[in-house]
C-alpha positions, 0 to 999 in steps of 0.5 A: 793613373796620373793622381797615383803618379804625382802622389808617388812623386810627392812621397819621393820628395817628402822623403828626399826633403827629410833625409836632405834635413836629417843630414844638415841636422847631424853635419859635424860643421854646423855643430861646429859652428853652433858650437862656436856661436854659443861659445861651447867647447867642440871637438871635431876630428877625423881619428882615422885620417891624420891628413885631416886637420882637426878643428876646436872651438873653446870660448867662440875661439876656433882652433884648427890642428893644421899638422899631425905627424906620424911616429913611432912610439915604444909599441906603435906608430901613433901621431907624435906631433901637433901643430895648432894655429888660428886663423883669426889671431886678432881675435884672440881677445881675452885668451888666457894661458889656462884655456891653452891648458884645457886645450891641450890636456883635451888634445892628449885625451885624444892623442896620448902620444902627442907633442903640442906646438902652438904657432904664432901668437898663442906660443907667446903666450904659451912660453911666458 
């Protein structure tokens, strides 16, 4: 009875241990972050809450959409408005103006309806 027992236990967490690895393997943070380590566009977005901020990585360089604002449009509401920022601006080493273009003709894909505001330093560049 106890063989049975420890086997079905064994079964258990052989099942928890795969559903733990199938989990971490599809997480959207650490495509992310593999994305950014191999310095391949990655696009991470959450269409359904506009709360959520929304993050890019081009390059090995992060972006995070830190605002969207709602508005109305001809037909509907739809985000009017974003507002995109770094962390890490010292990092920006090598950022050219039409890897801002990219950005935001990616972000517009997304979000046809949106105005795209750069904060600081990447406005700079944006403006020259």
């Amino acid at each position: 009875m106890i063989i049975l027992l420890f086997r079905f236990l064994i079964v258990i967490a052989m099942i928890v241990l795969i559903y733990t690895a199938y989990k971490y393997i599809v997480n959207p943070k650490r495509k992310l972050e593999v994305a950014q380590e191999k310095n391949e566009f990655y696009f991470l977005d959450h269409n359904d809450n506009i709360k959520k901020n929304f993050f890019i990585t081009y390059k090995g360089f992060l972006f995070e959409g830190g605002e969207k604002y709602l508005g109305t449009t001809e037909d509907s509401f739809e985000v009017i408005n974003i507002v995109i920022y770094t962390r890490n601006p010292e990092k920006l080493k090598g950022f050219e103006r039409k890897d801002i273009y990219f950005l935001e003709e990616e972000i517009l894909i997304r979000y046809p309806h949106a105005e795209v505001e750069w904060k600081y330093p990447i406005n700079k560049l944006h403006l020259q």
